[in-house]
C-alpha positions in Angstrom: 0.0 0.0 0.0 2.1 3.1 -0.9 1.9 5.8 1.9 3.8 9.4 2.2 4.9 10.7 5.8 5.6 14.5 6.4 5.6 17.0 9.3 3.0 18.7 10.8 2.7 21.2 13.8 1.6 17.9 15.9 4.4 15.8 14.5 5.2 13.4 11.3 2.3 11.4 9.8 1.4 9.3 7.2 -0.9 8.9 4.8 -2.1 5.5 3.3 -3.6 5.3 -0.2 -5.4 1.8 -2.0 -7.0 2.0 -5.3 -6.3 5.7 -5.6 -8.0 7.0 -2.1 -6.9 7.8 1.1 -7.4 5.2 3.9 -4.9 5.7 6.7 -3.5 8.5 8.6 -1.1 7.6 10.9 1.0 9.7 13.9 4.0 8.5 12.8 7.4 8.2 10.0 8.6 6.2 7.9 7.2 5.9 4.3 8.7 8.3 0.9 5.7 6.4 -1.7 4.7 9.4 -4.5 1.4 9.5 -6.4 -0.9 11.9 -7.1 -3.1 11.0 -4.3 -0.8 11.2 -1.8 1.2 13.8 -2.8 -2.6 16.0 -3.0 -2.6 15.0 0.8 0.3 16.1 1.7 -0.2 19.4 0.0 -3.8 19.7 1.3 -3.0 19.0 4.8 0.4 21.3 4.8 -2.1 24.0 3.4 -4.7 23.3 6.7 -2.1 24.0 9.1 -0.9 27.1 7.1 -4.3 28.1 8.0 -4.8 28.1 4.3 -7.1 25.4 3.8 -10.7 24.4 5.5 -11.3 21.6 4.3 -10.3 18.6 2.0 -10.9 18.2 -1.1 -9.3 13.8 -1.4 -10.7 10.8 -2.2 -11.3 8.4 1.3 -12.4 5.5 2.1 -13.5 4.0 5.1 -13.0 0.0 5.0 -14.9 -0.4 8.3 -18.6 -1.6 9.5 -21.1 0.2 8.8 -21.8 2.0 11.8 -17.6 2.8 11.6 -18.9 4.4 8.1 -22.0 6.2 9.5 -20.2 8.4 12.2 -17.3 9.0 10.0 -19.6 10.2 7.1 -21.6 12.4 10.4 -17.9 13.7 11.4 -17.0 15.0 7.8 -20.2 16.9 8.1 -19.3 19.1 11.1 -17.9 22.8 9.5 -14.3 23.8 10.5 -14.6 26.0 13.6 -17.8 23.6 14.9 -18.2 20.9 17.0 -20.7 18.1 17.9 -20.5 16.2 20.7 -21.1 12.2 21.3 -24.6 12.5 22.2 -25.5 14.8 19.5 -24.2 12.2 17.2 -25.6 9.2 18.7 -29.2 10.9 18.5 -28.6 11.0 14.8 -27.4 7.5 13.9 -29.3 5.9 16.8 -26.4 4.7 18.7 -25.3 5.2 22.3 -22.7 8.0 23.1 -20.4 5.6 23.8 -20.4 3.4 20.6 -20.0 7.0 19.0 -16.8 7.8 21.2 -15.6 4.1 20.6 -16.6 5.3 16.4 -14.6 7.9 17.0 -11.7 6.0 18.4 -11.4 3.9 15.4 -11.5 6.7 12.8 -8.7 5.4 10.7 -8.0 8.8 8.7 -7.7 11.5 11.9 -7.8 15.0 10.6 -9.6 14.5 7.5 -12.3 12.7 9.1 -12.3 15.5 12.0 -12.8 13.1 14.9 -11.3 16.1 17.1 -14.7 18.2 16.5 -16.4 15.8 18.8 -16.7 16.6 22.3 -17.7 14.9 25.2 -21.2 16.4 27.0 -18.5 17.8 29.8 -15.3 16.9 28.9 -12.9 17.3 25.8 -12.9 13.1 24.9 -10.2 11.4 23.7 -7.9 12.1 20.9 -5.2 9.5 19.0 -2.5 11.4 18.4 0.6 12.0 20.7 0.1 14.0 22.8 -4.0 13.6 22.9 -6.3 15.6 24.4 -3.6 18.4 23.8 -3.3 17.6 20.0 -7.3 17.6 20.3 -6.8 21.5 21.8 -4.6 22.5 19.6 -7.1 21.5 16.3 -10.3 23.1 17.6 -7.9 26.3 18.7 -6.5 26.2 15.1 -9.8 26.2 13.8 -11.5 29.0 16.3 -13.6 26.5 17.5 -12.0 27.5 21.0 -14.7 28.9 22.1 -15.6 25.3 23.6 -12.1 26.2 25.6 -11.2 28.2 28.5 
């Protein structure tokens, strides 16, 4: 599977493409592949934390269940500078907050699939990047979503 890794304020990732779409984002190094999708990432993504960029424009795929595909299609919906939080998804999709925050969890493609829009009812949930709820922080700030933030 051909992937790209570059640095970004929170560190290096990686991006994962099959069959011409993004699948994978992962907080680490390691990969050098070059197509056009991944190089479109890496550009896209190093425009987003230029503050240049507010959304993404790349072909994903999510090869998960259903219900893996459901709240990532809910989170892609959420504008830059909003958030959602667990329950307000989980009244949507008719799930329970906590399969949404589990959902969330397993979001293969962090970022692009804004997983750090979603907010617990009271707390700032999880995040899976080093550094986590910080990295989390640090999005929504970047964003001026931060009003959720003291």
């Amino acid at each position: 599977m051909p992937a790209r890794s570059f640095d970004t304020p929170l560190g290096p990732v990686t991006v994962h493409e099959a069959d011409g779409a993004i699948v994978r984002l992962d907080w680490a190094r390691g990969a050098a592949d070059d197509t056009p999708v991944l190089r479109a990432a890496e550009i896209q993504l190093t425009a987003y934390f230029a503050g240049e960029r507010r959304h993404f424009d790349l072909p994903i795929r999510i090869n998960a269940s259903a219900a893996q595909q459901a709240v990532c299609a809910a989170m892609l919906a959420i504008p830059m500078g909003e958030t959602r939080t667990y329950g307000d998804l989980a009244r949507v999709l008719t799930l329970s907050a906590q399969a949404v925050g589990q959902l969330c969890g397993g979001n293969p493609i962090p970022i692009i699939v804004p997983c750090h829009r979603i907010l617990g009812a009271s707390t700032l949930g999880g995040f899976s990047a080093p550094g986590g709820i910080e990295a989390k922080v640090w999005l929504l700030r970047h964003e001026k979503a931060g009003g959720v933030l003291i």
